[in-house]
matplotlib code that plots the C-alpha trace (Angstrom):
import matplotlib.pyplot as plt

x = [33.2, 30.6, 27.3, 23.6, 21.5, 18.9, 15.5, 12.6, 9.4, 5.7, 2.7, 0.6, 2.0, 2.2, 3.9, 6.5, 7.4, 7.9, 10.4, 12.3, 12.3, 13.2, 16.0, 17.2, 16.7, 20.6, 21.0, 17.8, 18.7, 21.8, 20.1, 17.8, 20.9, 22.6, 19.5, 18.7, 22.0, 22.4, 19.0, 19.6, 23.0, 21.3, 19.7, 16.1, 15.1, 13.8, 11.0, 10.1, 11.7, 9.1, 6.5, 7.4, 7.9, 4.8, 3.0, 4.7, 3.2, -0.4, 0.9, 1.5, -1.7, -3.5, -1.8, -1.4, -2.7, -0.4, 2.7, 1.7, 0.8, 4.9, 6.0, 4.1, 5.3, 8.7, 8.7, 7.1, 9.7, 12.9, 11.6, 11.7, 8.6, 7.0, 7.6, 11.5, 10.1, 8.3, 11.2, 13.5, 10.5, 10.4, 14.0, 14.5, 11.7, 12.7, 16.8, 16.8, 13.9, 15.8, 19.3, 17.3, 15.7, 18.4, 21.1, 23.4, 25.5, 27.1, 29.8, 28.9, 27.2, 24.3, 23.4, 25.9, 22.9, 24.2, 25.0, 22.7, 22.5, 21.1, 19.9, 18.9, 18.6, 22.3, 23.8, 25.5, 27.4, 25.4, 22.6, 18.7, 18.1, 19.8, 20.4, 22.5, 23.6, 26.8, 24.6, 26.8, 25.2, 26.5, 29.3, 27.8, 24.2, 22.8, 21.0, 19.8, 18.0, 14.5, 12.5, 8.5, 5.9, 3.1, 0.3, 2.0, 5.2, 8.5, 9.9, 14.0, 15.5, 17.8, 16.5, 18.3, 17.6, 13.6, 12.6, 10.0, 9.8, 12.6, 14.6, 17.0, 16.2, 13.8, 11.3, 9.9, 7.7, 11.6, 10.8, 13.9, 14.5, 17.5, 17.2, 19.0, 18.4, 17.5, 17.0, 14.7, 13.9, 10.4, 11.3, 8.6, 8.1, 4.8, 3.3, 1.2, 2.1, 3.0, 6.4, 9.4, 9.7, 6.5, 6.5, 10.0, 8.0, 4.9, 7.4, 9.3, 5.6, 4.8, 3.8, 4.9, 6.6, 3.7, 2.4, 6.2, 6.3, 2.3, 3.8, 6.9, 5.2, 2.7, 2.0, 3.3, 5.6, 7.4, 11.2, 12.7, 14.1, 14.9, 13.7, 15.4, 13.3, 14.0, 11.7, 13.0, 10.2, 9.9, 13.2, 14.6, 13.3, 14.7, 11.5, 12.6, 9.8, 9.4, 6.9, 6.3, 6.1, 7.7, 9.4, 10.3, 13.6, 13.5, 17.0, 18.0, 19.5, 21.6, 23.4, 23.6, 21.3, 22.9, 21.5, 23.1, 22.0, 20.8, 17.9, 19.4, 17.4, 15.9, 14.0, 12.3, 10.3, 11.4, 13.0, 16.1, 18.5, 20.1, 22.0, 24.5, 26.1, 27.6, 29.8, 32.3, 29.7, 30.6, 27.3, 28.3, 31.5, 30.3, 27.5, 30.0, 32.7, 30.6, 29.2, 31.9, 33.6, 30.2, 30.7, 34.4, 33.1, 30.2, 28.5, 29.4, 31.0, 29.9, 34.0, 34.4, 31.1, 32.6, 35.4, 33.7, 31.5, 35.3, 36.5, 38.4, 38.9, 38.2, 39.3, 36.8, 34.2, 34.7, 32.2, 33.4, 33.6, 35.6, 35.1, 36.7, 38.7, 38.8, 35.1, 33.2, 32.6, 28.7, 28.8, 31.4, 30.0, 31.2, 29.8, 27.8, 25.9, 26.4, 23.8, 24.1, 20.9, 19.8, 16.4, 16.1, 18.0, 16.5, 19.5, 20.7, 24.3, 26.0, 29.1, 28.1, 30.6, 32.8, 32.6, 36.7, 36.8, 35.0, 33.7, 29.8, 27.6, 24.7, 21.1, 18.7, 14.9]
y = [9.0, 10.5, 9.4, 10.1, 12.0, 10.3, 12.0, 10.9, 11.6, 12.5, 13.6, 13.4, 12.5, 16.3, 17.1, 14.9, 16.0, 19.2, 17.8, 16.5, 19.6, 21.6, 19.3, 18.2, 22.1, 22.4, 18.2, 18.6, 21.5, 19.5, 16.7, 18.7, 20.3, 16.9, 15.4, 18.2, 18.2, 14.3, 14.0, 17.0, 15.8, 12.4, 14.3, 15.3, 19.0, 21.3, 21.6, 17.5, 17.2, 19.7, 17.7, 15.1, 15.6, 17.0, 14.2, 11.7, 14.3, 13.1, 9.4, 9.9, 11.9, 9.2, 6.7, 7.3, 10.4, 10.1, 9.7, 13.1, 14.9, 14.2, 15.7, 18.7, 19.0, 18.5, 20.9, 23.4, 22.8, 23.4, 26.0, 23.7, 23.7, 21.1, 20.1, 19.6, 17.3, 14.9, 15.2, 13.3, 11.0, 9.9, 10.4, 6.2, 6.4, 10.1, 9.1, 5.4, 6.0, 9.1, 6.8, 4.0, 7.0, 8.9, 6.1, 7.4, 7.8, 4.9, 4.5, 1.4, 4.1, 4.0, 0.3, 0.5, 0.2, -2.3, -5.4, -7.3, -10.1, -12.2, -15.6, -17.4, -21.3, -21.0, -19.4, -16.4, -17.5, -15.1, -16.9, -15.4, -13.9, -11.5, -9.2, -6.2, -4.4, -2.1, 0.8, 2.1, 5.4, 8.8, 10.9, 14.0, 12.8, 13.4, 10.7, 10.5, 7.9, 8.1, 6.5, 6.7, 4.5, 2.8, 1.5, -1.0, -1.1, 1.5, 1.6, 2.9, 3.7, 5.1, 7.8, 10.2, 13.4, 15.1, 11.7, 11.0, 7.1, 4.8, 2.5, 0.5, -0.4, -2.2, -2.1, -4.2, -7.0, -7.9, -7.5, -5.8, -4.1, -3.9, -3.0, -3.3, -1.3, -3.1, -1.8, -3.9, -2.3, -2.6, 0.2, 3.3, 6.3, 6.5, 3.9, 4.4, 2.2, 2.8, 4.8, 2.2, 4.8, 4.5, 0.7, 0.6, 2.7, 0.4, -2.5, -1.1, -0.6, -4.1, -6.5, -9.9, -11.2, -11.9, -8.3, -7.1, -9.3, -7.9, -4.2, -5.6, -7.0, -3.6, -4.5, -3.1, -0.8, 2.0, 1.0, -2.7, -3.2, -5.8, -5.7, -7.8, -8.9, -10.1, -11.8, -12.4, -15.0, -15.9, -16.3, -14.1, -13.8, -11.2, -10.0, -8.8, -6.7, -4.9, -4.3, -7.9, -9.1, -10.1, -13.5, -14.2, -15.9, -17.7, -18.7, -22.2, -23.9, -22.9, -20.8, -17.1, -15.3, -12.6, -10.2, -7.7, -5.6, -7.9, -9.9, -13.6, -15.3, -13.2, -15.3, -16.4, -13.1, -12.6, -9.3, -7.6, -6.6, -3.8, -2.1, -4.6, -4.7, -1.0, 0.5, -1.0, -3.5, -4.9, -6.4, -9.8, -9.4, -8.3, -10.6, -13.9, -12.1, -11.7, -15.5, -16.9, -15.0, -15.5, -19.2, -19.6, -19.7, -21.4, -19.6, -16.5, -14.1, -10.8, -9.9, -12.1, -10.8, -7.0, -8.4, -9.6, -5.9, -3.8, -6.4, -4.1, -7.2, -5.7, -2.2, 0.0, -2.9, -4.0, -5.0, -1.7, 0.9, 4.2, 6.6, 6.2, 10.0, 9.2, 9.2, 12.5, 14.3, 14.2, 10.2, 9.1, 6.7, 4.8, 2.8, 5.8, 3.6, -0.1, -1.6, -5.2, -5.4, -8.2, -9.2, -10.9, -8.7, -5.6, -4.0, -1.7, -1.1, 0.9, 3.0, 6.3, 6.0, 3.2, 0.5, 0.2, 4.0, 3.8, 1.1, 0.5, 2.8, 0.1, 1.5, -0.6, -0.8]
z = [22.4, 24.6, 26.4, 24.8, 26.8, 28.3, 28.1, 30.3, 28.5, 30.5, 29.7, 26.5, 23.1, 22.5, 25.5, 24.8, 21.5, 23.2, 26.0, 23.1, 21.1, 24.0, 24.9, 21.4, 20.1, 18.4, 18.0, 15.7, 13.9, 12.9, 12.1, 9.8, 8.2, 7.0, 6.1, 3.7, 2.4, 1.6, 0.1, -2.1, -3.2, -3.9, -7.0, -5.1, -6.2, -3.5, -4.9, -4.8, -1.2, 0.0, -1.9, -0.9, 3.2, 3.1, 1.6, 4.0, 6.9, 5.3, 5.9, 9.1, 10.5, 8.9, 10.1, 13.8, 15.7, 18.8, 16.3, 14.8, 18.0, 19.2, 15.8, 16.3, 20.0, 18.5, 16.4, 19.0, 20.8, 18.7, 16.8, 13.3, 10.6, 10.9, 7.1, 8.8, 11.0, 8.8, 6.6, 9.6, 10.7, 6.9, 5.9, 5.8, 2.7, 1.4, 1.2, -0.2, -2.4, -3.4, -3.8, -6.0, -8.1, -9.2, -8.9, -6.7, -4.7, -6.2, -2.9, -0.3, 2.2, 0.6, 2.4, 5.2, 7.6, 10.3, 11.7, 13.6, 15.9, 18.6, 20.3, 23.2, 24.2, 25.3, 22.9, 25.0, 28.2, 30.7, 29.6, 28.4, 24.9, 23.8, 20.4, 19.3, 16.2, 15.1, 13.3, 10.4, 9.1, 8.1, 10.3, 11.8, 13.0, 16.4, 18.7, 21.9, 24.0, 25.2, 27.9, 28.4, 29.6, 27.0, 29.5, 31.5, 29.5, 29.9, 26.7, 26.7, 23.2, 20.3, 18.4, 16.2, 17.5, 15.7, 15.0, 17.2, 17.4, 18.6, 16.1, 18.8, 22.0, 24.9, 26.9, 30.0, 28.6, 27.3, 24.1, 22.0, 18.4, 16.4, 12.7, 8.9, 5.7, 2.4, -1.2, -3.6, -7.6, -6.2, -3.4, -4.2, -2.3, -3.8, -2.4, 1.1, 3.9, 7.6, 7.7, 8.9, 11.8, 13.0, 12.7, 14.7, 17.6, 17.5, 17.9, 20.4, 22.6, 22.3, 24.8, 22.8, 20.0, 18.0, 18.2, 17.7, 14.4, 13.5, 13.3, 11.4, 8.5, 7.9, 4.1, 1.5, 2.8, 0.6, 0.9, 2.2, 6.0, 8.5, 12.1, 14.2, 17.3, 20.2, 23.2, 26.4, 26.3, 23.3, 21.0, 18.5, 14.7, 11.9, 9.8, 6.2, 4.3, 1.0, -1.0, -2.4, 1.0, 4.7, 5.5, 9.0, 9.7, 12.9, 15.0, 14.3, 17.1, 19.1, 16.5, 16.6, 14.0, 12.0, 9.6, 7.8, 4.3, 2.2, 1.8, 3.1, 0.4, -2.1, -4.4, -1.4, -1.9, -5.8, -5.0, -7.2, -5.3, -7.9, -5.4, -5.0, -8.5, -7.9, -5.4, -2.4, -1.2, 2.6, 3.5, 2.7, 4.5, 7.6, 7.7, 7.1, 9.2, 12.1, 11.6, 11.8, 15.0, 17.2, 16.4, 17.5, 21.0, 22.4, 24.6, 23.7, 27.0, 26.7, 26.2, 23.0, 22.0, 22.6, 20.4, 17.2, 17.1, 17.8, 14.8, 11.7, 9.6, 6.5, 6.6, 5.3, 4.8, 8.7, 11.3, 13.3, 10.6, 10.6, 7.9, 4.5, 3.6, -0.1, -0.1, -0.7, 3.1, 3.0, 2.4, 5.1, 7.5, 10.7, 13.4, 14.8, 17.2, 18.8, 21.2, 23.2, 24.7, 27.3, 27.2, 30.4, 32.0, 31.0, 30.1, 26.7, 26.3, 23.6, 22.6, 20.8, 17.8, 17.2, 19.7, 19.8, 21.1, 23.8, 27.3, 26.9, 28.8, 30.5, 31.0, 33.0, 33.4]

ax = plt.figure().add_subplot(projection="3d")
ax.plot(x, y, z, "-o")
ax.set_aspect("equal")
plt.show()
């Protein structure tokens, strides 16, 4: 479809909320819009979205200065109350605690979050480790990439535009972040832990796995996710969290590891997946469907990898997902975002909308 803008951030924390406010200004105002609307149409009232953006604000001052100085930049610089803000930066535990609260929307979208993927030890024929994801979410949000520097480390990312940490991307120690949305009947929004997207921006400015995995497993956070790390050094593991606890999945052999929206074993952690029982469900599907086309070839070439994430098998349950018209307008999804990144290599590819419409765009550190 079209390219992200690239934003190169300097200066203090504050200061670069305020580049990206500047030069996000109409991409967050959009972003603001949708996010309002879906988590009022999930059955929030006004009243409780306000309460409760502004008590996820709280979390965030306390729970990491630097985080909070970029929101208040951002919001500086597009012109947004700050309340707006936090409302993006928390929309991951505002909308799916929102979704397990009121019960719906009942449709697949709800947990159409991605599919991710990755190895190393031979697995992909241009060798090193590498991960990506197709990121399924809803039509009409705005992204853009950003690049700063964290001490030694130049981090380069996806971010959808007002939310000040990154949830995709790499930096120079080679360590690399794709990510999946769970759902557990434990999920609370109540309960105070470190916000998934300030834990996807703490991983992102890591220096090794272990650290990468440390901010991962944050206890007890309010609402379920996978983070699916990658170490140019180091491997690949997919962490899965939620409120009863982490457990991380390491890559066996030389087999890809692929993780899509549900918990791989969920007894391991005594969770209830509730989710599942309702609705078009396609996380099983493109999990299976995108294990079983990594392992018809062996190493994997970067065109039969390009292949498996364009794959429609499936229709509207497919690895590359196009929105479903039959479904109400503010729950349509499609692949908004796919990333290859290569560890080693330093380098994060991705098609902005459904990989089969577009050639990959390559950005290199």
């Amino acid at each position: 479809m079209t390219e992200l803008p690239l934003i190169h951030l300097q200066g203090s924390p504050y200061r670069q909320g305020v580049q990206q406010g500047e030069q996000l200004r109409e991409q967050i105002a959009t972003n603001v819009a949708v996010y309002r609307s879906r988590m009022l149409t999930s059955g929030l009232p006004e009243d409780s979205l306000a309460e409760r953006s502004q008590r996820y604000l709280g979390i965030f001052t306390k729970e990491d200065s630097q985080y909070r100085a970029i929101m208040d930049g951002i919001a500086d610089g597009s012109g947004q109350n700050i309340l707006d803000i936090a409302l993006l930066n928390a929309r991951y535990e505002l909308l799916y605690s929102a979704w397990s609260e009121f019960g719906r929307p009942s449709v697949d979208s709800i947990r159409s979050e991605c599919t991710s993927f990755g190895g190393s030890d031979g697995v992909f024929a241009a060798g090193g480790t590498q991960i990506g994801q197709n990121w399924d979410w809803f039509t009409g949000v705005e992204g853009a990439l950003l690049q700063w520097r964290h001490g030694e480390t130049t981090v380069v990312g996806f971010t959808e535009a007002g939310v000040a940490g990154t949830k995709i991307g790499i930096n120079s120690a080679g360590i690399g972040l794709c990510v999946n949305g769970l759902g557990a009947s434990v999920d609370d929004w109540k309960l105070d832990s470190v916000p998934f997207h300030l834990r996807t921006w703490r991983i992102l400015q890591s220096s090794t796995l272990a650290e990468a995995v440390g901010h991962a497993v944050a206890p007890r956070p309010a609402c379920s996710a996978n983070f699916f790390i990658g170490s140019a050094s180091s491997g690949v593991v997919t962490v899965e969290t939620s409120p009863l606890g982490s457990r991380v999945i390491y890559q066996d052999g030389t087999a890809p590891l692929v993780h899509a929206n549900h918990f791989r074993d969920p007894e391991a952690l005594g969770v209830y997946q509730s989710w599942l029982e309702t609705g078009r469900v396609s996380t099983y599907h493109r999990c299976d469907r995108m294990e079983h086309l990594l392992a018809k070839e062996s190493p994997v070439t970067t065109e039969h990898l390009y292949a498996a994430m364009r794959d429609h098998d499936g229709g509207p349950l497919a690895l590359c997902r196009h929105p479903v018209m039959t479904d109400p307008e503010e729950l349509r999804t499609h692949t908004a975002l796919a990333a290859h990144l290569e560890l080693d290599a330093l380098k994060f590819s991705y098609t902005w909308g459904p990989p089969c419409e577009s050639e990959f765009t390559t950005v290199s550190l």
